[in-house]
C-alpha positions in Angstrom: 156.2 132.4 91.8 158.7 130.0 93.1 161.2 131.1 95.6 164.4 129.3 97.2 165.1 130.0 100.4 168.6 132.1 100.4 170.2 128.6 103.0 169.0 126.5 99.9 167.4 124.9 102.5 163.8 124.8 100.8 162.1 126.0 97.6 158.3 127.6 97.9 155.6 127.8 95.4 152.8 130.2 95.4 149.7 130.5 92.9 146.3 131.8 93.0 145.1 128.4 94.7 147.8 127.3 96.5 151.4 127.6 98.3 153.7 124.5 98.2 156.7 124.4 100.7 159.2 121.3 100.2 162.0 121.3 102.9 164.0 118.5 104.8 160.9 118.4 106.7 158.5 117.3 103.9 156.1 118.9 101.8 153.7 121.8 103.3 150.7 122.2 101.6 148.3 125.3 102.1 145.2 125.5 100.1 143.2 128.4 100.0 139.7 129.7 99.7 137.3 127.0 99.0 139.8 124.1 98.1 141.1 124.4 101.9 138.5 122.0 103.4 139.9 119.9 101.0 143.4 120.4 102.2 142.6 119.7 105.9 140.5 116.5 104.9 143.9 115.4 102.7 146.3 115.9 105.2 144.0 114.1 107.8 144.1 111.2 105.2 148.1 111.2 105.1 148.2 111.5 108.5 146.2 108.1 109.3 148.3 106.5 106.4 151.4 107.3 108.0 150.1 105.7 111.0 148.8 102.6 109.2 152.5 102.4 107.8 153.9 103.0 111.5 151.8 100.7 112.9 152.6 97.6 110.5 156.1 98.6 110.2 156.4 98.3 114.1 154.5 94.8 114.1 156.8 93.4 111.7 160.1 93.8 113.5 157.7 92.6 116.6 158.0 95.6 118.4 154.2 95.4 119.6 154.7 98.1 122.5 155.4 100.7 119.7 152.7 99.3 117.4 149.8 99.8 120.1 151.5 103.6 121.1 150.5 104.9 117.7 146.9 102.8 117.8 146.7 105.2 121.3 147.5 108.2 119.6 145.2 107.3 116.7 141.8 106.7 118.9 142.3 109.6 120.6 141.5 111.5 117.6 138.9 109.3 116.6 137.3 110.3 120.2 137.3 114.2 120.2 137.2 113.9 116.4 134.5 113.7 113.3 133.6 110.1 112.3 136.0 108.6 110.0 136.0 105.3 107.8 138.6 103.2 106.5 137.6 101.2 103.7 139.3 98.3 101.8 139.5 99.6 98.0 139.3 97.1 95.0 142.3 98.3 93.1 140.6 97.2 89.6 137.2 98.5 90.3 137.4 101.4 92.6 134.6 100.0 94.8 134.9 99.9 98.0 135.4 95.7 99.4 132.1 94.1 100.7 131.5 90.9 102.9 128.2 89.7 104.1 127.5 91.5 107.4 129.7 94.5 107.1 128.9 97.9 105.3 
């Protein structure tokens, strides 16, 4: 069911597959049984987006020091992490961008 928190600081949602939390913070997501692999590989992809957006929005006002922080952050997990790919997407297509010599 979907339940407000009594500060009206947040509203919840809870179903069979799922529990959604939207507060100041953001949006919480929790999957559950089978679909939560799929969760954790989501949030994983949201969380490299947000740095992609962190990292060109800090090259663009030229503030480089703050640009290469996050790229730090970032190849830490990449390190200690499983192997991830970014690809370039062909928005009409779907396919994924190719050029002689790469993947």
């Amino acid at each position: 069911g979907i339940v407000t928190a009594e500060d009206g600081s947040g509203v919840s949602v809870t179903t069979k597959h799922a529990s959604l939390a939207v507060s100041a913070e953001g949006l919480e997501i929790d999957l559950k049984g089978d679909l939560k692999k799929y969760g954790d590989q989501a949030k994983t992809g949201i969380l490299w987006a947000k740095r992609i957006r962190e990292i060109s929005t800090n090259f663009a006002a030229g503030d480089i020091d703050k640009a290469f922080e996050t790229i730090k952050e970032g190849i830490k997990d990449l390190i200690v992490g499983n192997e991830m790919y970014l690809y370039l997407i062909d928005e009409l297509t779907g396919e994924p961008v190719r050029a002689d010599g790469w993947p």
